[in-house]
N, C-alpha and C positions, 0 to 999 in steps of 0.2 A: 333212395336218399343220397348213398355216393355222387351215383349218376350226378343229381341236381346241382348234388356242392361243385363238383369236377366243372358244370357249366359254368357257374353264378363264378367262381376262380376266372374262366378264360376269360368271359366276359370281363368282370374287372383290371384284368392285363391289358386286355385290348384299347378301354377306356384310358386307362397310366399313361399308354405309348400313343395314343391319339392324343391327349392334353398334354403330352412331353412334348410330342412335333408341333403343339399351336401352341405354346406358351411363350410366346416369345414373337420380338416385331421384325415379321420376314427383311430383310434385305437380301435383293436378288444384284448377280454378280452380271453388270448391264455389259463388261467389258470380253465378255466369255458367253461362247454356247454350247447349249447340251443338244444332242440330237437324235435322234434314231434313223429308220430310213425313208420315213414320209414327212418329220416335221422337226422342228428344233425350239428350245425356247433357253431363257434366263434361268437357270437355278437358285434357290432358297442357298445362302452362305452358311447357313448354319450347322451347326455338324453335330445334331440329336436327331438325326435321319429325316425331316424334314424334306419333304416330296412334292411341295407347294413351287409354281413356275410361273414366268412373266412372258407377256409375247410369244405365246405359243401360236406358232404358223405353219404352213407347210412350206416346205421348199420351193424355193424360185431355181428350178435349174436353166444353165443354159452348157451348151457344148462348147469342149474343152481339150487341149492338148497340153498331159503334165509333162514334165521335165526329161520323161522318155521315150518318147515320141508316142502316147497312147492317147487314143480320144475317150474322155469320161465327160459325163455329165456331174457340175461343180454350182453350187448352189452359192448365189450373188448375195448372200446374205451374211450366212454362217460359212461358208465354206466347204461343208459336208463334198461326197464327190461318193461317185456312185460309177460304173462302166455300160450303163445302160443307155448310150447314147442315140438319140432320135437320129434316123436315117433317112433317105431322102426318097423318092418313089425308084422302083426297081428300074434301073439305068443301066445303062454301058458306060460305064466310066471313060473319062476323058482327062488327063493329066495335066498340068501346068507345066512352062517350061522354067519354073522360078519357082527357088527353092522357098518354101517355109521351115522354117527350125525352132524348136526348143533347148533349151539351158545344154543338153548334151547328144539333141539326134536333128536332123534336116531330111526334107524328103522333099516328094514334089506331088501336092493335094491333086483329089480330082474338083472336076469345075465346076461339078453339078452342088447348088446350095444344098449344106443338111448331111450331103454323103463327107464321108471321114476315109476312106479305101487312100493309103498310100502306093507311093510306087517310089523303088531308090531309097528306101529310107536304110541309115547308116549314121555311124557316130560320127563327129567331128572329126576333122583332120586338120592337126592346126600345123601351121610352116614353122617357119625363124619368127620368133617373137619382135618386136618393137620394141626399147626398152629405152626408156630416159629417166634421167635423173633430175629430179625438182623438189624444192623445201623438205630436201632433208629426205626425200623417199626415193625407192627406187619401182616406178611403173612399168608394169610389161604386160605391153599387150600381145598376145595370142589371136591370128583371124584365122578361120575354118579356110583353105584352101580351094572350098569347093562352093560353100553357100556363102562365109563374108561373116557368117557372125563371130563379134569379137566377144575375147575372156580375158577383163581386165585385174588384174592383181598389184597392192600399193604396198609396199613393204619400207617401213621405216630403217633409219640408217645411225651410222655413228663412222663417222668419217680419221677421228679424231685418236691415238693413243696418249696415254700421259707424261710415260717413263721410258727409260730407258729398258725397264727389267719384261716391263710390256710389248716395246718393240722385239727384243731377243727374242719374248716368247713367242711372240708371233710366227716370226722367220722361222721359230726351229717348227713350229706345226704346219709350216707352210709346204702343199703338195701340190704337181702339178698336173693331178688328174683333174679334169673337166677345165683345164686352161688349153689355150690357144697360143701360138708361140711363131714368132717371125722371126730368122735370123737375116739382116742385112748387111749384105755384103758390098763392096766396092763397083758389082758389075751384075750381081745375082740376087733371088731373094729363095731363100726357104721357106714353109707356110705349114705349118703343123698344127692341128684340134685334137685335144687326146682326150677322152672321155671314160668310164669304166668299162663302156662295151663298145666303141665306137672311133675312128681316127680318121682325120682327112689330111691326107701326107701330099704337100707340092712340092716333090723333090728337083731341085734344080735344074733348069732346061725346058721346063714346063709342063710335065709328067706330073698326072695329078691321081689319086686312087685313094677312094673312100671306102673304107671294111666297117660294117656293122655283124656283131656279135648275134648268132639267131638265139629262139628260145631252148632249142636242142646242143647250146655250147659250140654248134659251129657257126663257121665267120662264112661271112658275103661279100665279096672285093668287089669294086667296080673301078675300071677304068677308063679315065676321060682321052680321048683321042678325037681333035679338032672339038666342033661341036655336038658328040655324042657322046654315051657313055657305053662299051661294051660289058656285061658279068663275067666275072674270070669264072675258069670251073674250079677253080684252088679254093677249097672252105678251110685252110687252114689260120690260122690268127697271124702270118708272119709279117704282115703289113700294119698288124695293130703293134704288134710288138717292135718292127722297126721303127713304128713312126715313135713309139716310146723310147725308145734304147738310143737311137741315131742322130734323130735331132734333137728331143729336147735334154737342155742343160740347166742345173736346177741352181740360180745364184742367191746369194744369202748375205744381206747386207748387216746381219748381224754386229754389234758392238760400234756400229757408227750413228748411234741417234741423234748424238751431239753433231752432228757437222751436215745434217739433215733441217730445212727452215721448212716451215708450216706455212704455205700460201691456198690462203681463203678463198682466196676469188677461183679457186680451181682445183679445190678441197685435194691439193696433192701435197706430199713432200719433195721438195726441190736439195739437188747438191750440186752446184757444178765444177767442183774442183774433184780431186784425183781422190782417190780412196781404194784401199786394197778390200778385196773381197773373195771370200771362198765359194768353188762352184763344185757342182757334184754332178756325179751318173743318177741314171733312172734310181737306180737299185739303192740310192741312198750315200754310197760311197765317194770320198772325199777326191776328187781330181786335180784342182789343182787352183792357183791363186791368178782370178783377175785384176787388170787395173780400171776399174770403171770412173766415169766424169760424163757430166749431163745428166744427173739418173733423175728419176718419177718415180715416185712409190704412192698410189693411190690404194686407201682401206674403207672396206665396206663393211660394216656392221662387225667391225673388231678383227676383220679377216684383209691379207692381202687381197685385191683385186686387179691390180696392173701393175708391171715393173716395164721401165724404160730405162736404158742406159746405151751409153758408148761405150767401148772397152776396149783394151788388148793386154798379149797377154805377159805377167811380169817378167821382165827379163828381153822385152822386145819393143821394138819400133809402135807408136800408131799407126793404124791399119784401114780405118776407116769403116771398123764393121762396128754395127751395134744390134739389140736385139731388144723384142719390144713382148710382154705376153699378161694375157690376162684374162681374167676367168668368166668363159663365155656364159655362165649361168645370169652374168649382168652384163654383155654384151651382145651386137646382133650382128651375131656372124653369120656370115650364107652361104649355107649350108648349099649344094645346088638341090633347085627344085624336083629334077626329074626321082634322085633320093630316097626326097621325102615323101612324094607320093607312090612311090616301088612301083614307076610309072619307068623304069629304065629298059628304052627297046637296045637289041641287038646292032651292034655300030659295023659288025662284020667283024673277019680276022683282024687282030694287031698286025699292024707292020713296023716291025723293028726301023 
């Protein structure tokens, strides 16, 4: 008798939760699918577990290369994606000499229809970015150095400060790691990139030497000699550090907002009369008082991004030098090619 009652109970559970799931008028979600790994359809929206589907079909696959360089078969409907990719009859593969790429890898297909067998496959390698300035954004594009495909990125702007207490602030947060920095001279040019792990120092005369920072905290010099580059065997940092400490000079136009005009058509701040201004060492430390005239002060997104000016220094004649710097993360400075692809052959001994 237990027994019987124990059934005659399941059984009316079962019937509750089958007239729970149908009591109610299906709407299935047309803009979304459910899938498994042979078919996909519309699910019932309803949420009293409701198991009822629309357009239930099998998968349409076809072959596919996702975003890392893998071949999956990806279903033209739903999207589903599966790595069971149809292959082509047993071949010798035969390479392309052009590249195919995805969102973050490039290779070179074989030629046979159906086969997926890479050869060369490798992430991106992108150069000196492209970078202009238009309604108000800042675009940079990125191309792979090896296969061509571009990574473009739009970053809105504000060109614009309001106050004087605004510009101050600026100046005093203003550093110049990841800027670029030219000093002109009457006869000479200096050419400094200083970055957190990286410097390309053109010390006077024409001597150029680029140190990049490894992952093991030692440094990589290269030096230009005619049109090559030699690798120093010096992995020490003193070339990152001079190009920091020797050339650049940090100027701070601080408490001159007022004598600063807003010119639109070239989103910059213009002064061309005299003004005194403080300059400082790397280290932060206060060195001593310019006279600047001509200056530029262009802001990107609230931050300095170029300063221009003439100057000399108070207490002396005009000189004819001025000095121009600004921060390469919106600029396209070029870098040399051989670099950036750690494509640098041996140029032979220096010769002093």
């Amino acid at each position: 008798m237990k027994k019987l009652i124990s059934i005659i109970c399941l059984l009316a559970m079962a019937l509750t939760m089958f007239a729970s799931c149908n009591d109610h008028e299906h709407k299935f979600a047309t803009d979304k699918w459910a899938s498994d790994s042979d078919y996909h359809w519309h699910p019932c929206e309803a949420k009293d577990g409701c198991k009822e589907k629309s357009g239930k079909a099998e998968h349409t696959f076809v072959p596919f290369v996702d975003n890392d360089g893998n071949p999956v078969n990806k279903c033209t409907v739903c999207g589903a994606t599966n790595n069971k990719v149809n292959t082509a009859p047993e071949h010798e593969c035969t390479f392309a000499d052009t590249y195919q790429y995805s969102e973050n890898f490039h290779w070179y297909p074989c030629t046979q229809e159906g086969c997926y067998e890479m050869s060369g496959k490798a992430e991106h390698a992108y150069g000196n970015p492209e970078v202009t300035y238009a309604d108000g954004k800042i675009i940079t594009k990125y191309t792979c150095v090896d296969c061509g495909h571009e990574n473009v990125t739009e970053e809105k702007v504000d060109t614009v400060v309001d106050n004087a207490v605004a510009w101050n602030e600026m100046f005093k947060s203003f550093k110049l790691t990841n800027f670029s920095m030219k000093v002109l001279l009457s006869s000479t040019t200096n050419h400094c990139i200083v970055t957190e792990s990286s410097a390309y120092y053109h010390i006077d005369g024409g001597r150029e030497f680029y140190t990049v920072r490894n992952a093991d905290d030692t440094c990589t010099t290269y030096y230009k000699y005619d049109n090559g580059f030699t690798k120093l065997d010096d992995t020490s940092d003193r070339y990152l550090v001079g190009a920091q400490t020797e050339t650049v000079i940090q100027v701070s136009f601080e408490e001159n907002f007022e004598k600063f005009t807003y010119d639109a058509q070239t989103a910059s701040y213009v002064c061309a009369e005299e003004i005194e201004c403080t300059y400082y060492n790397f280290d932060g430390t206060e060195e001593g008082t310019l006279i600047c005239y001509d200056s530029v002060v262009k802001i990107t997104d609230g931050k300095i991004s170029y300063i221009e000016s003439k100057y000399y220094e108070k207490g002396y004649e005009r000189n004819g030098y001025s000095f121009i710097y600004y921060n390469i993360g919106i600029s396209s400075v070029t870098i040399p090619q051989e670099v950036i692809n750690s494509a640098v052959s041996d140029a032979g001994n220096i010769e002093e």
